[in-house]
C-alpha positions as CSV (number, residue, x, y, z in Angstrom):
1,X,113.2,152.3,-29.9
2,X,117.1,153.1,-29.6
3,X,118.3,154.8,-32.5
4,X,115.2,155.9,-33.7
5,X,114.7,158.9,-31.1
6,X,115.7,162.6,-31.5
7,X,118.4,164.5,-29.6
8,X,116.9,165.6,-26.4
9,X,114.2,162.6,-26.3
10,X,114.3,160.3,-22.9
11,X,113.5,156.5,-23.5
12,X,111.6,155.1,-20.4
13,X,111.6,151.5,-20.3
14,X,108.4,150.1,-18.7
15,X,110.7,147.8,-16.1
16,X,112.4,151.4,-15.1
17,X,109.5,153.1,-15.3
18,X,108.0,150.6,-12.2
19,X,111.1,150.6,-10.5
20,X,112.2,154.2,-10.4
21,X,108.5,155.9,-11.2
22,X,109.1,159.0,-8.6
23,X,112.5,159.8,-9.3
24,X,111.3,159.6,-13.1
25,X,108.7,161.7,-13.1
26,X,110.8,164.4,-10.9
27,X,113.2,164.4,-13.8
28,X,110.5,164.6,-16.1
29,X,109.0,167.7,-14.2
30,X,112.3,169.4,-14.5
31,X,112.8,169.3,-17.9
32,X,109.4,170.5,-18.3
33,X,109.5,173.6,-16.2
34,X,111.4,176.9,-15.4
35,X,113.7,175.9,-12.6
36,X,114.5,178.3,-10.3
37,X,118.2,179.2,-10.3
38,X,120.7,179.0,-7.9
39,X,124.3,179.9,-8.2
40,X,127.3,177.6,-7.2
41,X,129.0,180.7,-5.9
42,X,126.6,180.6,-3.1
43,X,126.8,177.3,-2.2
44,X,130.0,175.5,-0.5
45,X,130.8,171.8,-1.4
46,X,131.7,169.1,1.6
47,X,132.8,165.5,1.9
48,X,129.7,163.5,2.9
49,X,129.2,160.3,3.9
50,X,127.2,157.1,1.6
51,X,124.2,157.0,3.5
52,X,123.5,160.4,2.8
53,X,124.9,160.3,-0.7
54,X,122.4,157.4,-1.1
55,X,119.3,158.7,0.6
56,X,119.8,162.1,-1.6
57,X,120.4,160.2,-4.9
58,X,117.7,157.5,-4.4
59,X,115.2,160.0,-4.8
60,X,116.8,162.4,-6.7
61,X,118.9,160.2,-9.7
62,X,116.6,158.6,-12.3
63,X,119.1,155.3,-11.8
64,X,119.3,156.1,-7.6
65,X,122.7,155.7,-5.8
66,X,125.7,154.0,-7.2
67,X,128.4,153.7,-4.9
68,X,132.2,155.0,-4.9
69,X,135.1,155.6,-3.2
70,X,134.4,159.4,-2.6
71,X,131.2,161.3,-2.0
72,X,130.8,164.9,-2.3
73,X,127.4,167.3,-1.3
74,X,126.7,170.5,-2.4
75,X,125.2,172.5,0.6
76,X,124.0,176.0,1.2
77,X,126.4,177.3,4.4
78,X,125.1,179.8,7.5
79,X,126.4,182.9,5.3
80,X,124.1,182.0,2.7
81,X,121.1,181.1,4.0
82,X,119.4,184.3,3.8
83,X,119.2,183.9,-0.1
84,X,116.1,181.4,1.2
85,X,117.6,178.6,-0.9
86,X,115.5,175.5,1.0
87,X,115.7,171.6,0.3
88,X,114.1,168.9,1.8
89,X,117.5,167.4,2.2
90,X,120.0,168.2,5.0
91,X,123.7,167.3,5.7
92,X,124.6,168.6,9.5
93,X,122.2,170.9,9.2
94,X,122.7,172.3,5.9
95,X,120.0,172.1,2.8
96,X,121.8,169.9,0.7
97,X,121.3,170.5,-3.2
98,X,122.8,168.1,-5.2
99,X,125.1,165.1,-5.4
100,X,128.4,163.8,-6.6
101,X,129.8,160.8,-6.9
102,X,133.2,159.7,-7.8
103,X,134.8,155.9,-8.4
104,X,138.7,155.3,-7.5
105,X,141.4,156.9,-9.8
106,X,143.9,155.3,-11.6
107,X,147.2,155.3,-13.8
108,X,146.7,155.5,-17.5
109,X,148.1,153.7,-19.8
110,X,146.8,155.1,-23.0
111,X,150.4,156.3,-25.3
112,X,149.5,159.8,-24.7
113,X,148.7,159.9,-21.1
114,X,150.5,157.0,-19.4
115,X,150.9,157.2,-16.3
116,X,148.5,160.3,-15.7
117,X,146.3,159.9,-12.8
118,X,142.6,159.4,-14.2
119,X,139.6,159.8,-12.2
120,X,136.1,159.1,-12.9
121,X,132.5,160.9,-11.9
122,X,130.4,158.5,-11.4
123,X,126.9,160.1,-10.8
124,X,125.9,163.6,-10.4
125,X,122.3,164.9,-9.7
126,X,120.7,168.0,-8.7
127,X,117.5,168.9,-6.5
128,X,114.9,168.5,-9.4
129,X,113.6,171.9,-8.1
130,X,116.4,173.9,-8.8
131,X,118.8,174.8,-11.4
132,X,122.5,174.9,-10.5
133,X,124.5,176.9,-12.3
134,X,128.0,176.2,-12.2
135,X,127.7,173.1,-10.0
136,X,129.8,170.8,-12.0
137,X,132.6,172.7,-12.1
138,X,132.6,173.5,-8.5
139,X,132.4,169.4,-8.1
140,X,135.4,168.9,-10.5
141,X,137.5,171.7,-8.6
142,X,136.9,170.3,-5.0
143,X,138.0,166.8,-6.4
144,X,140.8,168.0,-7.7
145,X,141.3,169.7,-4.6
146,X,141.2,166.7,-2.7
147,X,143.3,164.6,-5.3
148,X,146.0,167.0,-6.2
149,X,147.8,164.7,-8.7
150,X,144.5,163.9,-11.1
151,X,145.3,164.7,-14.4
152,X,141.9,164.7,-15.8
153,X,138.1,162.7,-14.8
154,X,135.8,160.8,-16.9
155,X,132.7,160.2,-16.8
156,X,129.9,158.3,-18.8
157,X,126.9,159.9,-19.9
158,X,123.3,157.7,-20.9
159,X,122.4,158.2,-23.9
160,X,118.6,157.6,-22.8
161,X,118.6,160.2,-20.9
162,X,121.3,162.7,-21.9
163,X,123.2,164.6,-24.8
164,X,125.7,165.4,-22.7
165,X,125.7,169.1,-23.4
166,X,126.1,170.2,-20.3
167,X,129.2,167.9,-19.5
168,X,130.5,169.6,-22.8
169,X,130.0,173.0,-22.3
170,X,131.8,173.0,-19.0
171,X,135.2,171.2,-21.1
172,X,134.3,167.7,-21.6
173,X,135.6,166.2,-24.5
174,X,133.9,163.2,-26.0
175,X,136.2,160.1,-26.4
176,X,134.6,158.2,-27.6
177,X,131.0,155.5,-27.5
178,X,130.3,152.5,-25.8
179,X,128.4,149.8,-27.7
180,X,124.6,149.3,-27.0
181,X,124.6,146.7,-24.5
182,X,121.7,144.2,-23.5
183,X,119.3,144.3,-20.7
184,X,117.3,141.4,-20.4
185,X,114.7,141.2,-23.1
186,X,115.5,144.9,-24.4
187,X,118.7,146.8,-25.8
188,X,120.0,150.2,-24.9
189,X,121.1,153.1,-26.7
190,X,125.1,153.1,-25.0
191,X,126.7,155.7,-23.3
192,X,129.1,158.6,-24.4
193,X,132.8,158.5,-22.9
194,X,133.6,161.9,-21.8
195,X,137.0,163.5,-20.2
196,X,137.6,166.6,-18.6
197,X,141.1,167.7,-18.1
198,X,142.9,169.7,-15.4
């Protein structure tokens, strides 16, 4: 039950375990197994459109696609494809290996940072077959390419399913905790509030 698990645990909930069973177990495999690593350095990241954002994430996001206002794909370009890094997932022709989502920005008004452009990274997932290392940074930079002005992005991780050490070790900060919030007939465990700044 929430609260009652150990760092590192994942709480399956019978209703999400019916709904989302494939997308589960896939995350379940990966955290389970040596992942084969591939390296952001070979990889390029494009603007994509929500339908492939959403057929990629539907099968590869424990909670499936969420939508936004910008939609970013991590792909492996012509130079790169000797390296035999394969997906079953294609944009324009491209293996496509992971996923990012972002929601719109806006102008803080915390006393600190008022005014400060703020965006926020909505959903993020991988190929479960893979491990990529330094994908989230690579995200991060090519929003901030396409919003100049951002100040910083948050994002919110699940505490079912997440410590958030990766979000931290890349220069999140954690801002804070939301409150456990009802479901129907069950409560969850709330979510971290992380920031990473420019």
């Amino acid at each position: 039950m929430p609260g009652n698990s150990d760092e590192g645990d994942m709480c399956i909930w019978e209703d999400q375990w019916m709904l989302r069973r494939a997308s589960i177990e896939k995350h379940i495999i990966a955290r389970t197994t040596t992942l084969c690593s591939v390296f952001a350095r070979d990889t390029r990241i494009v603007a994509i459109d929500a339908e492939t954002a959403r057929e990629f994430l539907d099968k590869e996001h424990v909670k499936g696609f969420l939508k936004g206002s910008s939609y970013f794909g991590c792909i492996v370009p012509p130079h790169r494809v000797f390296r035999g890094i394969e997906s079953p997932n294609v944009f324009e022709g491209h293996p496509l290996l992971a996923v990012a989502v972002f929601g719109k920005s806006f102008r803080m008004k915390e006393p600190d940072l008022a005014g400060c452009l703020s965006g926020e990274l909505t959903e993020i997932a991988t190929l479960s077959s893979i491990r990529l290392v330094g994908g989230l940074t690579k995200f991060l930079q090519a929003y901030k390419d396409l919003h100049p002005e951002t100040h910083n992005v948050m994002t919110y991780v699940d505490k079912e399913w997440n410590t958030g050490k990766g979000f931290l070790s890349v220069g999140f900060t954690k801002i804070g905790e939301t409150d456990p919030i009802q479901l129907g007939n069950r409560m969850n465990k709330g979510n971290l509030k992380l920031r990473y700044v420019y």
